[in-house]
N, C-alpha and C positions, 0 to 999 in steps of 0.2 A: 798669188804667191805659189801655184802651182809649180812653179818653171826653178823655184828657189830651194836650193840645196844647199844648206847652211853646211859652211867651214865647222869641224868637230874636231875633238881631242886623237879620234884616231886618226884622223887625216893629217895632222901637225903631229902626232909620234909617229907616223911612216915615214915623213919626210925630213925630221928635227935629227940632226947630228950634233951631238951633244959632246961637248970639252971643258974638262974641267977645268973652271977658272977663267973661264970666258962667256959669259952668259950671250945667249945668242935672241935675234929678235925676236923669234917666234915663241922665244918662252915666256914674251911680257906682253906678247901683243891680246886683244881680247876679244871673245868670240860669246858667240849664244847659244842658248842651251835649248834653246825653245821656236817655235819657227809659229809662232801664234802671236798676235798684237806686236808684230816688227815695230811697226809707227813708236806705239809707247814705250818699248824696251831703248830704244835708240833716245830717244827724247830724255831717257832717263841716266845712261849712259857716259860717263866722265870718259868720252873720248871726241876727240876734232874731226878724226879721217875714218872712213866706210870705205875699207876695197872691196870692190865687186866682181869679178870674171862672166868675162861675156862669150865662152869658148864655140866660137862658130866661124860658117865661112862662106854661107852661103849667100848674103850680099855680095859678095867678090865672086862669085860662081854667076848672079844674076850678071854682072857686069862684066864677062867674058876675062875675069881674070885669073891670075892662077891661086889655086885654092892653098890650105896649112896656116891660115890665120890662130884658126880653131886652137894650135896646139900652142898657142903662147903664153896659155892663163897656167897649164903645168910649167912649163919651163920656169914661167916668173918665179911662183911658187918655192920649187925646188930651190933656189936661189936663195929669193927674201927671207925665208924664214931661219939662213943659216947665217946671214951678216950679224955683225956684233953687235951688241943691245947698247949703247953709250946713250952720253949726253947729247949726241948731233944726231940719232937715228931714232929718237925716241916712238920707242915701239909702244911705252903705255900708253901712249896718245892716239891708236891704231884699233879700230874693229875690223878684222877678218871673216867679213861677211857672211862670202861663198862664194855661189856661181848660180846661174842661169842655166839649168839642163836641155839644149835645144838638142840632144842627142835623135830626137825624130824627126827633125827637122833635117839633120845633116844627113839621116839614113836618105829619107824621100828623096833629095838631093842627090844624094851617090847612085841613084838609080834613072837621072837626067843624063839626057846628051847635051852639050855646052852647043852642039852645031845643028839645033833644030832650036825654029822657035817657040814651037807648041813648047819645050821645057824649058825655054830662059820666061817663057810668059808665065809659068808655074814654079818657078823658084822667087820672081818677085812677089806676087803672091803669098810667098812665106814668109820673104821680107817684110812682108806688112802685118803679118802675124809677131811678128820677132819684134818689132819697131810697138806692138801693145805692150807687151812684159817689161821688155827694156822701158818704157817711158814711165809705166809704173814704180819699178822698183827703182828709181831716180828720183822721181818726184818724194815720194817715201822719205829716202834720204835728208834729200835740200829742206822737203818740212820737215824735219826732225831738229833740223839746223846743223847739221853735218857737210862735211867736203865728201863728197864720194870720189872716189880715184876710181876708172872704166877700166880695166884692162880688156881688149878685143882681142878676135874678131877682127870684122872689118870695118871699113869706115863708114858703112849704111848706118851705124848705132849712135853718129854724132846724131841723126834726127829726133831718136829716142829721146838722148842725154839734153837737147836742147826741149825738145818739146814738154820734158820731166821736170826739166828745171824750172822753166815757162808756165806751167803751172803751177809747182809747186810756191813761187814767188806772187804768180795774178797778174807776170806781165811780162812782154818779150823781153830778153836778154841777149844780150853782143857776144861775139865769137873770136878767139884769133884764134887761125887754125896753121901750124907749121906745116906744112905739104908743099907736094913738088904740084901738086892737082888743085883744081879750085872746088872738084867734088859740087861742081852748080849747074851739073848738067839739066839736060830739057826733064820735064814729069813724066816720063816715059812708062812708071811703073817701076816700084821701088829697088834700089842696087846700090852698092857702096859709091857709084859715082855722083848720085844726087840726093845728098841727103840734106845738105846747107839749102838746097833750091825748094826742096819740099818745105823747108821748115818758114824760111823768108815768105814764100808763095801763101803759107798758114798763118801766117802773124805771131807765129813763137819766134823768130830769128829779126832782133833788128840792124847795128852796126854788124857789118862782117868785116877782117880782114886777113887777107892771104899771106903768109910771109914763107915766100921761097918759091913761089909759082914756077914754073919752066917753062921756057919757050917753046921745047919740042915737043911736049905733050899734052898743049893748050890748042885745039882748032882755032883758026881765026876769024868762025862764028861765034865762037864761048866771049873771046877777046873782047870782040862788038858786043856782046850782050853783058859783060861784067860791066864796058863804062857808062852803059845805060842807067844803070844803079848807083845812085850818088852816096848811100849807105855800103855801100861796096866798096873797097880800097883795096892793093897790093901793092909788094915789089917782089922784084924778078931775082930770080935767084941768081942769075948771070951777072947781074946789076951790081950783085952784091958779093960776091965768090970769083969772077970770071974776068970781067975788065976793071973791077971794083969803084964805078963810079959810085955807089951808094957803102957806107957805113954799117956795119950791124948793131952798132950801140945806140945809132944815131934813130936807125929804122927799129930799133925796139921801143923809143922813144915814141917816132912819130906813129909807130902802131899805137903805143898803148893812148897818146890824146884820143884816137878813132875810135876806144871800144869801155879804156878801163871805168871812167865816170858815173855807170850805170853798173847790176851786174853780168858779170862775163864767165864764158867757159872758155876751157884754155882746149884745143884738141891737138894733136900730134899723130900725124900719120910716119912710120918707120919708113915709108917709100923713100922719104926726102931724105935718107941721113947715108949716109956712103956705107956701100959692100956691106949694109945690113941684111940678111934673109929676110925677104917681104914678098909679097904678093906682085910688087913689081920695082924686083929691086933694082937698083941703080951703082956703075961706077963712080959717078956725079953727083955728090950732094953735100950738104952739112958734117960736120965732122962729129962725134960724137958730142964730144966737150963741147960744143956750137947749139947743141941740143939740150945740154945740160943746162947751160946757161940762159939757154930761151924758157925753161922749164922756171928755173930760179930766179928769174926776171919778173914774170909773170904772176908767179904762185906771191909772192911777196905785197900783191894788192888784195886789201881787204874785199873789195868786189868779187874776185877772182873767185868763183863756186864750185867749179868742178875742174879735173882734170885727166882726160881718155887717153889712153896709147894706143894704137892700133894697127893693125896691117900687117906688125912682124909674121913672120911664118917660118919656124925653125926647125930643123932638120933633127935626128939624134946624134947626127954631128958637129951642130950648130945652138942646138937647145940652151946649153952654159952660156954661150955669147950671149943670146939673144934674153937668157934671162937673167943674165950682169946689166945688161943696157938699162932693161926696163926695172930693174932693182935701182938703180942708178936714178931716173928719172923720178920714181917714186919718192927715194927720201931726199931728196932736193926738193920737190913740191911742198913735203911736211915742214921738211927744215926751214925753208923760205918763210912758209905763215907762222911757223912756234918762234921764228927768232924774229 
């Protein structure tokens, strides 16, 4: 628990804008006063959802991508805690954990070149120190009997969140993951591009499926090595968006026969969702509302355990967007499982 910086009163009064006559979420939502026996305080706790902030970026630095993951756990923040407190957003049902301080992590990292290899072999490296904490304080969670919502960071912490949850249950668990990436790349040494291959390759990850894959950013090694894996399934996002021979209601369908029967983490990487600010954003992708929906589709199965966003990377001009989106995505998650 070293890495955990418990959410406090003065952190939600810096950021609480407060109107009279409109109670806001952050004033019902509920937090801890103590950062001793987490396990027990949670287990004891009359709440369903545990947000956690995982503000880093340095999986997206091991994997030569562009970095600002890290600031997406403020943005969300500043956001969530100002929406309205009602009946559909129900914030008593909500602990505000904290976050994960990888701030040494991210320094060491700022002091790598991305175009040598002696430092991308020394940022996964940290990866795999970051991929200990992260799978602890998940595991935490899931045994407590809690949903935890991930806010990232990059997509290397789906290894974490699955291998957290995979413990914390005694047994692998199924994945759908919305991405334009299948994130199954070779064991190279840890990076936000392989983090479903490390977890499958360990026996925490069993049904996977991909929903939104891209043609352009998929090698046609990865291709061959996905249909090798019979617990592996996708469709294309082209399939489904472009010439639309496939359905989205029909393939949220046939995803969820592939994953939901057992339990499942729901992941969301921000790459797939159009003229988001990410790590590798795209003019081509999901529409926001199409994310929503995949969000509220999903969260509404009692298997469903967890649910990560990931990847956004917002600007100070972009920051509000990016943290409407993921505000967005969060109380669709809750709402889904309270109602």
């Amino acid at each position: 628990m070293d890495k955990l910086v418990l959410f406090n009163n003065n952190s939600l009064n810096k950021l609480l804008n407060k109107r009279q006559g409109e109670p806001k979420f952050g004033e019902h939502i509920q937090i801890l006063t103590s950062i001793s026996n987490i396990y027990d305080q949670l287990v004891d706790l009359d709440v369903t959802h545990v947000i956690i902030g995982l503000p880093e970026d340095v999986g997206v630095f091991a994997n030569y991508g562009k970095t600002g993951a890290s600031k997406a756990w403020e943005a969300t923040l500043k956001v969530l805690l100002n929406i309205q407190s009602n009946e559909f957003t129900k914030a008593n049902r909500v602990l505000i954990l904290g976050h994960l301080d990888f701030s040494e992590e991210l320094s060491k990292v700022s002091e790598l070149d991305v175009n040598e290899k002696k430092s991308i072999a020394k940022a996964r490296k940290i990866v795999s120190k970051i991929d200990k904490h992260v799978t602890f304080i998940v595991s935490q969670i899931v045994s407590a009997g809690k949903k935890p919502i991930i806010i990232g960071g990059g997509h290397n912490n789906a290894y974490g969140n699955i291998k957290g949850t995979s413990l914390a249950l005694k047994k692998p668990i199924n994945i759908i993951n919305f991405d334009a990436h299948s994130d199954f790349r070779p064991e190279e040494g840890r990076h936000s591009g392989n983090g479903f291959s490390y977890a499958y390759a360990e026996g925490f990850l069993n049904s996977y499926f991909i929903f939104g894959l891209q043609r352009n950013y998929t090698s046609d090694k990865l291709f061959k090595s996905l249909k090798k894996f019979k617990l592996v399934k996708y469709n294309m996002f082209e399939d489904l968006a472009v010439g639309k021979e496939l359905k989205f209601k029909e393939e949220l369908e046939r995803a969820s026969n592939h994953i939901s029967s057992k339990p499942f983490g729901i992941e969301l990487d921000c790459d797939v969702i159009e003229n988001i600010p990410s790590s590798a954003m795209t003019p081509s992708g999901f529409s926001v509302n199409k994310a929503r929906s995949f969000v509220s589709y999903f969260g509404k199965f009692e298997n469903a355990r967890y649910l990560h966003i990931c990847e956004a990377a917002p600007t100070k001009k972009t920051e509000t967007q990016v943290g409407k989106l993921i505000t967005y995505l969060i109380t669709d998650f809750i709402e889904a499982y309270e109602n």
